[in-house]
N, C-alpha and C positions, 0 to 999 in steps of 0.2 A: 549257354545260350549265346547265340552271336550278337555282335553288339550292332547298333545300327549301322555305324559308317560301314562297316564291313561288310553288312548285309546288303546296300546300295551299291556297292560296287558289284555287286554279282548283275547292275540291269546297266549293263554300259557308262557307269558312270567310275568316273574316277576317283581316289582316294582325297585328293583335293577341291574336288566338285563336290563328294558326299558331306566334305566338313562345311565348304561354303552353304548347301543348303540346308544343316542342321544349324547354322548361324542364324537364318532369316528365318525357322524356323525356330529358333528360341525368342531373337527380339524383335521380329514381329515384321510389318511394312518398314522395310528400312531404305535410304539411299544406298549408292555402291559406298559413298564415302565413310556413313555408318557402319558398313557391311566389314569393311575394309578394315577400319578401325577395332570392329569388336572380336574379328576375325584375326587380328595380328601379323595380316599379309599386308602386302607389295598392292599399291593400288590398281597397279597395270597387269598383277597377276587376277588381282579379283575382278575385274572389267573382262576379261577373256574368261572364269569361270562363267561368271555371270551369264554372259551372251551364248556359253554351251548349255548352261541350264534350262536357259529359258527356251532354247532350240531344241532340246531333251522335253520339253514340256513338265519342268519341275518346277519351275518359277513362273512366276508371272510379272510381263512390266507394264506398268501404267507412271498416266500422267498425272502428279498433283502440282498441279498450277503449273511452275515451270521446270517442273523438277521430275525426273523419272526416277520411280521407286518400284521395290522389287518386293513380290510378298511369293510365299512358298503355296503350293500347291497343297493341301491339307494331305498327312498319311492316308487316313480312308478314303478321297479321293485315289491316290498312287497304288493303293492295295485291291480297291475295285480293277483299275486299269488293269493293273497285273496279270491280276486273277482272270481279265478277259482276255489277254495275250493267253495265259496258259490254257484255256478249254480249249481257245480256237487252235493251237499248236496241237492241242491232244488229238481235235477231233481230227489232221491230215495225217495222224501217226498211221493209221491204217494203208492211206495211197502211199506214204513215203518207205513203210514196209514191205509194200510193195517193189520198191525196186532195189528192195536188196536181194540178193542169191541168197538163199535158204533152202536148205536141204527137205524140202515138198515130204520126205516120208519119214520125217524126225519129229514128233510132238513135241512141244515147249510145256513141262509140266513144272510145275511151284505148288508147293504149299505151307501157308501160312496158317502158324497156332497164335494169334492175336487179331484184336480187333482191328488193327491198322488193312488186316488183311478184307475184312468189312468193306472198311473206310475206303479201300484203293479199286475194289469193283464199283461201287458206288458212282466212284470219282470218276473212274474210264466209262462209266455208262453214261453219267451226265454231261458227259463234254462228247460224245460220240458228235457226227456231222448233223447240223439242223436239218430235219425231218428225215431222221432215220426211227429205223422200229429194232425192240431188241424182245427177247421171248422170254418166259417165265413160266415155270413150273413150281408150285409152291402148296405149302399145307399148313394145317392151323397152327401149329408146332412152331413152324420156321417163322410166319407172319408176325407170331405172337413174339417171339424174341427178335427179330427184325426192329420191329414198331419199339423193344424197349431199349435194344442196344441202340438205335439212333434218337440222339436228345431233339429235343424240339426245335434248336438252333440249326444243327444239323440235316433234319430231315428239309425243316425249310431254303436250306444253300442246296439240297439234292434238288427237290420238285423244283423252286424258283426256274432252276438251270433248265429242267427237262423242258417246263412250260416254255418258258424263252425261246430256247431251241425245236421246238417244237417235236421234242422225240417220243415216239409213241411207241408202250406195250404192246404185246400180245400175251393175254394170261390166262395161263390154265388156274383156277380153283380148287381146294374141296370147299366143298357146303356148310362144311364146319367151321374153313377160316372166313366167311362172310361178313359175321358183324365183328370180325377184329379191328379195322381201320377206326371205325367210328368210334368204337369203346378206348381205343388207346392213344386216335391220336389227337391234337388240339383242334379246336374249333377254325384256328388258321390255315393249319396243315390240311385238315382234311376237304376245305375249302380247296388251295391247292393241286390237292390229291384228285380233284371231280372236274380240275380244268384241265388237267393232262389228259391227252390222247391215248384212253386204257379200254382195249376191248380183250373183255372177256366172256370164257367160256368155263363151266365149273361141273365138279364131278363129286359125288359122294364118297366119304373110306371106305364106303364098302367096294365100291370098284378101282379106286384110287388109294391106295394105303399107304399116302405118302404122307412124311412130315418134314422133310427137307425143302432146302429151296435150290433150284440147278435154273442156270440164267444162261442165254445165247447169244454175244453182241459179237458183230463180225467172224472173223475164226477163232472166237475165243468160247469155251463155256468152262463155269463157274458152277461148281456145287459149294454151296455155304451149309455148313452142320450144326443145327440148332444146338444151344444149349455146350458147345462144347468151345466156339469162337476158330472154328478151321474154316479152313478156304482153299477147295483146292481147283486152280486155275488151267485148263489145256488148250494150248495154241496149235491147232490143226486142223485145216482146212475139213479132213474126211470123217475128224470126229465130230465137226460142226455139221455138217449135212447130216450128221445118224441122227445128231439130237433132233436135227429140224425136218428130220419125216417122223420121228415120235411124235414131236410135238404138233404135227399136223396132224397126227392120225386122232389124238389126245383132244385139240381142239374141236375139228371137225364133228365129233360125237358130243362134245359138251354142251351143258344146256348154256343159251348164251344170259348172261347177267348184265345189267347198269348199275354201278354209283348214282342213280341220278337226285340233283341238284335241289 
């Protein structure tokens, strides 16, 4: 596991900046001269940490009486911020892939045999651009291990993200996965789950005999296979269009359903 000061230096901070602000953050509201002191530097070098920190937004300085003091930014604070720098970076991957040259009649195929592989659709769906819509194809099967492989921590950092950003479903059903949500997941969660932007349409196995889950965000579509933890992901413009005249035709006929509230 990486240790913190090392993992600090990966957000623009320096090796001597990360030590100065695990300093203030071990003793506390300190002066520079405190700082200095417990920190075992040059007082002129820690006055220039300082004043990068606090321009990094790591520190904070205030006045007590006549003396300015410097207190640390709390880690959950700094890991919230982060974590908001990284969706909003996800959500422009799309335009900035855009202007790369890619070879237009090359698919970009991956597939993953672990949960990470779960975890990384999830992640690119959640951070997608606020008020985008992504598609869903899914059955009682997939729902069902869905709902168990993601923990209750977990599904609520997914929806949180989606609610915030406002990104909204399009979902095919079967009839059979309907009262999954409610039975498996928490009473927060599925709270949630009924504030996100989710219209659907749902089909019985007898016309739909499906038990996987295939998902369509940008040019990307994702078949996840229940029960087994595979993920397999293709980047390409003209297999996304085939999925999304299936998926319209699939719609279209379905009877429409509400979560409602």
């Amino acid at each position: 596991m990486m240790n913190p000061k090392e993992l600090l230096t990966h957000f623009s901070v320096t090796e001597e900046e990360a030590e100065i602000y695990l300093t203030v953050l071990r003793i506390g509201t300190s002066t520079a001269t405190e700082i200095s002191a417990k920190a075992k530097k040059n007082r002129t070098a820690t006055h220039f940490h300082l004043k990068k920190l606090v321009d990094k937004k790591l520190l904070d300085l205030t006045k007590r009486g006549r003396t300015f003091v410097f207190r640390a930014v709390p880690p959950a604070e700094l890991a919230a911020r982060f974590d908001r720098i990284s969706t909003d970076f996800k959500s422009i991957v799309p335009q900035l892939e855009s202007l790369q040259a890619m070879e237009i009649e090359t698919p970009r195929v991956a597939v993953s045999e672990s949960r990470s592989g779960y975890f990384a659709v999830y992640d690119e769906i959640s951070s997608l651009p606020e008020d985008s819509t992504f598609y869903a194809i899914e059955g009682a099967e997939a729902l069902r291990n869905e709902l168990t492989l993601l923990t209750p921590e977990l599904a609520h950092r997914f929806y949180s993200k989606m609610v915030e950003r406002r990104i909204a479903v399009r979902l095919v059903l079967t009839e059979e996965a309907l009262q999954i949500p409610n039975n498996l997941m928490t009473k927060e969660n599925f709270a949630l789950f009924q504030q996100r932007k989710v219209d659907i349409r749902i089909h019985a196995e007898s016309i739909l005999p499906f038990q996987g889950l295939t998902l369509m965000y940008g040019n990307t579509v994702a078949h996840l296979i229940p029960g087994k933890d595979i993920v397999i992901t293709m980047k390409h413009q003209g297999i996304a269009d085939s999925f999304q005249a299936t998926f319209d035709a699939l719609f279209s006929f379905g009877k429409e359903y509400s979560y409602t509230k």
